[in-house]
N, C-alpha and C positions, 0 to 999 in steps of 0.2 A: 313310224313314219317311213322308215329305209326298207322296212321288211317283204311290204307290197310289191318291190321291186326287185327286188333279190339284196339286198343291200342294209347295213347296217346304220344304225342313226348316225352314229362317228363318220362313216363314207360321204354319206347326204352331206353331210354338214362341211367335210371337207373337200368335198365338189362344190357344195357353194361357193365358200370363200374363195375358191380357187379362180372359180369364174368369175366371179366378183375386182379378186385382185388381177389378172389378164385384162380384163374388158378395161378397168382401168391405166391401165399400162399401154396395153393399144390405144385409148382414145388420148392417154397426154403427146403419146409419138405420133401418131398421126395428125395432132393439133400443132407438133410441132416441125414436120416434114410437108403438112398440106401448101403450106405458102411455096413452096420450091418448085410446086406444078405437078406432083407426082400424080394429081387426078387425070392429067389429060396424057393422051397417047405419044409418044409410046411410051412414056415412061408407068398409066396405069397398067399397062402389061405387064411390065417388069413386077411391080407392087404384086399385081393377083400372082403370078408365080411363085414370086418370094414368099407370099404367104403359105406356101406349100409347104417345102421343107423348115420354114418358118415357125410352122406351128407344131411338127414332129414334137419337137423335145419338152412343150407342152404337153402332149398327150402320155408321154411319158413319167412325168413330170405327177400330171395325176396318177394316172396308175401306182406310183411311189408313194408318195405323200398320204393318196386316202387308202393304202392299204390294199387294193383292188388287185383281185385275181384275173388272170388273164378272160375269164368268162366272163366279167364283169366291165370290162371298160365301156366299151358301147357306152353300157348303161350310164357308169361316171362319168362319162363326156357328157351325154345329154342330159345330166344334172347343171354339171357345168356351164354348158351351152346356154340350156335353160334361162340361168342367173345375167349373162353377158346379155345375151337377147334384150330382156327384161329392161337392165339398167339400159343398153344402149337406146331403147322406146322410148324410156324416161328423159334419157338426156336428150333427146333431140326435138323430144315433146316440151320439156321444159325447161333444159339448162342448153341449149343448144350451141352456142357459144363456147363450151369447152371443147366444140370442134374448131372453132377457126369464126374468123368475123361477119362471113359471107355465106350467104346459103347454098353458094356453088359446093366449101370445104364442107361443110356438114351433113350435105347429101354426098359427097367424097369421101368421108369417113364413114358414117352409116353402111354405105354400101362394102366398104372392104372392109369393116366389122360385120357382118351379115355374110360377106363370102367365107370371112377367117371361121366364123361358127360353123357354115355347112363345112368347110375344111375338116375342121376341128370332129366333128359326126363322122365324116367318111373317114380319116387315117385311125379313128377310135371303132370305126367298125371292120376295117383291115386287120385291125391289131387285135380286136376278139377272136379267140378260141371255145372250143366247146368246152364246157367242163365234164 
C-alpha cells in the first residue's frame, strides 16, 4: 500500500488516523467557536492566520508518531491531508450540522478546514528535506 509512495504500511496507516483524529478536532472547535462570529472580518483574519502557526506542531506531530523521515513528510501530510479532506466532504455532504446550525457556519468551517489542509501541505513541504 505505503511502498508506491516511498512509505511503509505502518506510516500510511498512521497518517490516516492522524488526519482523521485533527479533522475531527478542528470541526468540534470550530463548531464550537463558529457561533462567536469568527467567520466574518476581521476576526476570519485572525482565524486564517492562527491557523499558521496553528497547525506547525501538527506537522510535527506527524512526522513523530508515523515514524517519518525528514524526506518523507511531504508525503505523510498529504496522507494526512488526504483523510481530513475526505471526511470534511462527508460531513458537510451529509452530517453537516456537526458544523453549527446554519449554512453560513458550515460553509465557515469547511472553508478554514480546507485552508488548514493546504496549510498543513505547504509547512509539510517546508519541512522536507532531500534524502
Amino acid at each position: 500500500m505505503g511502498e508506491r509512495i516511498g512509505l511503509t504500511n505502518g506510516q500510511v496507516v498512521s497518517c490516516l488516523v492522524q488526519g482523521a483524529v485533527l479533522w475531527l478536532a478542528a470541526a468540534l472547535l470550530l463548531r464550537w467557536l463558529g457561533p462567536t462570529g469568527i467567520y466574518e472580518d476581521p476576526l476570519r483574519i485572525l482565524v486564517y492566520l492562527l491557523v499558521i502557526p496553528g497547525t506547525f506542531p501538527f506537522v510535527l506531530q506527524v512526522e513523530k508518531l508515523a515514524k517519518l523521515r525528514r524526506d518523507q513528510v511531504f508525503t505523510g501530510m498529504a496522507v494526512g491531508t488526504m483523510m481530513a479532506i475526505l471526511l470534511d466532504g462527508v460531513a458537510l455532504a451529509w452530517f453537516p450540522r456537526l458544523y453549527g446550525e446554519t449554512v453560513e457556519l458550515w460553509a465557515g468551517a469547511g472553508a478554514v478546514i480546507l485552508w488548514g489542509g493546504g496549510v498543513g501541505l505547504a509547512l509539510g513541504w517546508l519541512r522536507t528535506k532531500r534524502g
